[in-house]
N, C-alpha and C positions, 0 to 999 in steps of 0.2 A: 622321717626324711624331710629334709630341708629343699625347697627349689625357689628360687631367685628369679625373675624377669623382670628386668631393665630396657630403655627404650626411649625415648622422646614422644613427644603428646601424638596421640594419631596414629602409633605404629600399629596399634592393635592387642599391647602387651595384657588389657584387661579384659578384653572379651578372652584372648589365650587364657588367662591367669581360672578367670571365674569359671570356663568349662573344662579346665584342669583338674581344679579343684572340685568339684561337682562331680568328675568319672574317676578319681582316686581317691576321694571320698576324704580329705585333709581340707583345715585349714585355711579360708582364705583373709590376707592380709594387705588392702588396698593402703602402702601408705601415704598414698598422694591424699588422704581423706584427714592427714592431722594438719596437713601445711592449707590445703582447702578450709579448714575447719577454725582456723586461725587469723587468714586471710578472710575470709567471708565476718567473721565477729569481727574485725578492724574494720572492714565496710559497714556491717551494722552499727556499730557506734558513733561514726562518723569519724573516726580517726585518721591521719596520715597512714599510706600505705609507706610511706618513706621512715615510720616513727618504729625505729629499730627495740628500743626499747619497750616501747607499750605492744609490740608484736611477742617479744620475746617472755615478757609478764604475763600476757594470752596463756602462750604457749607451755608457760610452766603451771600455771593453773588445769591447761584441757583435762578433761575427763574422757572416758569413752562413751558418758549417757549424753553425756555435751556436745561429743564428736556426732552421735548418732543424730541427737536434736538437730540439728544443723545443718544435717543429711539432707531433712527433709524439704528445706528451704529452695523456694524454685530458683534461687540464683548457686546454689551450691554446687551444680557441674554447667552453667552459664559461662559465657565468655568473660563475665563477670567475676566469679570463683574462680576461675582458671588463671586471669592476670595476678589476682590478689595472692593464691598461692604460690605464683611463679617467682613473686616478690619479696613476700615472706619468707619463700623456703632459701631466699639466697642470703640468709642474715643468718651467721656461726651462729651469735646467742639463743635464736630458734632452732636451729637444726641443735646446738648441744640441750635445749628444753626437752626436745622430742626424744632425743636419741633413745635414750633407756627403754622410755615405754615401746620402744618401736624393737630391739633386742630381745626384753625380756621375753615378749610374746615366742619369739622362736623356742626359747625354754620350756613353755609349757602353752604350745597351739590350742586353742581353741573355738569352738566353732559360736555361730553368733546367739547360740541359745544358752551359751557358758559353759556345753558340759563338753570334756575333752578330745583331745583330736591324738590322734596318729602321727601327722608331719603337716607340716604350713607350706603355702606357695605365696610371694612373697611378692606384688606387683610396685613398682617404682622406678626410681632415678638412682639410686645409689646403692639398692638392697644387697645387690655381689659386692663391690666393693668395701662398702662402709658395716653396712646395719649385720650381713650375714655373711663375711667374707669366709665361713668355712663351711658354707651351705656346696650339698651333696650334690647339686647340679645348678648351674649357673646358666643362663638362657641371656642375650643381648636383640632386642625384636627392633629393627631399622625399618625403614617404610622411606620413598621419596618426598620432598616436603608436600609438591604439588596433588602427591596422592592423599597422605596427611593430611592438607587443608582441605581436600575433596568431600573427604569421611568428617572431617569436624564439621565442617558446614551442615553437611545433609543430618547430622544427627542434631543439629543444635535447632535448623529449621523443624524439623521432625518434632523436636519439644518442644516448639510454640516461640523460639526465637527468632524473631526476624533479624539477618544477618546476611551480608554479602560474601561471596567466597573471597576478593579483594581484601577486605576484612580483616576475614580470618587467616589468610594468609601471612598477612603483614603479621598481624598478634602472634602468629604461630612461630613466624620468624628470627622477630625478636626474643620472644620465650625460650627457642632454642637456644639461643647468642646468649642471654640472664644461664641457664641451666649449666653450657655446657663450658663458659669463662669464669663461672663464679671461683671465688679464692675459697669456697670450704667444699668440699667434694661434689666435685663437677661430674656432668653429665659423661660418662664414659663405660667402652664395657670394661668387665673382670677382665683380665692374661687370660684367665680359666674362663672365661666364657663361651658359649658357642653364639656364634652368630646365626641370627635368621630374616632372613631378608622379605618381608611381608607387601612389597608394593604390587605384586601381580597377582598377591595367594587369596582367596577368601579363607574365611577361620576353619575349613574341612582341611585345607591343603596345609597351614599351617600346622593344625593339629597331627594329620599324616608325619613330620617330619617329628615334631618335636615326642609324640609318646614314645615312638621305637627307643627315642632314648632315655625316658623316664622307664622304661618298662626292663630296661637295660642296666641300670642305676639299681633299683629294686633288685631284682634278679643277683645283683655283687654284692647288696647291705645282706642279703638273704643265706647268704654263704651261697649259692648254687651255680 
């Protein structure tokens, strides 16, 4: 089984995604972590984040021991990380670097110790549309921006960044406006997507709406 969750920064789509995957026991596939992973090496080198090409050369080189390496680096989910992939990931020649390795994975899920999975849950910007547009359940997680910047702040101060919610706000803002205008597959849901609307819910309440319908989905691949 295939599931998809799309969403803009802040909705909530990867704490959904990671405790999805955790109680169904599949696959998780973060892939805002190759365009992070890209963006973050352009800041380590000292490169233009505007340098379309040496982004896109990145990105046909990444590895996944690369991707992981990178991981670890305390600017990799900083507001820092977070610009550099917004920027990145709006560049065709990067998104078509990635593309493959970000597909193929749905062909043969696997968990992060290598050995095989069942079905993948698929957290990003474009995963229903673009990466798995024939994925078994499609999920679209919205959130209000003000709530969004609320939740990035407090997580970013949380990890030792000092940062304004003003800030983050504004970054967050723009980052939506880069996502969801970009000319190679903008930020949107699927037609088949189901909407879930995350500004009032904590992650118990969201989870409540969304298993009935993974547990629904299962039950039809099952024949039952």
């Amino acid at each position: 089984m295939i599931i998809t969750i799309d969403g803009p920064a802040g909705s909530g789509k990867g704490t959904i995604a990671a405790a999805l995957a955790e109680k169904y026991k599949m696959a998780y596939f973060d892939t805002g972590m190759v365009y992070r992973a890209v963006g973050l090496q352009m800041v380590l080198d000292g490169a233009s984040l505007e340098d379309e090409d040496k982004a896109a050369s990145l990105a046909e080189k990444l590895t996944f021991p690369q991707m992981i390496a990178l991981s670890e680096n305390k600017d990799f989910r900083s507001d820092t990380g977070s610009r550099a992939a917004s920027i990145v990931s709006a560049y065709p020649k990067v998104r078509a670097a990635l593309l493959t390795m970000q597909k193929n994975f749905a062909l043969n899920p696997v968990f992060a110790d290598g050995s095989p999975a069942s079905g993948a849950i698929y957290d990003g910007r474009d995963t229903g549309t673009v990466i798995c547009p024939q994925a078994d359940l499609k999920l679209y997680v919205i959130a209000d921006l003000t709530v969004r910047a609320q939740r990035r702040c407090r997580d970013l101060n949380a990890a030792g960044h000092k940062i304004s919610f003003e800030q983050v706000y504004e970054d967050m803002k723009a980052r939506d406006d880069r996502d969801m205008n970009r000319s190679t597959a903008p930020l949107k849901p699927a037609p088949d997507a189901v909407i879930i609307d995350t500004s009032a819910f904590q992650l118990e309440d969201s989870l409540r709406v969304i298993e009935p319908l993974i547990d629904k989905k299962l039950a039809e691949l099952s024949g039952k």
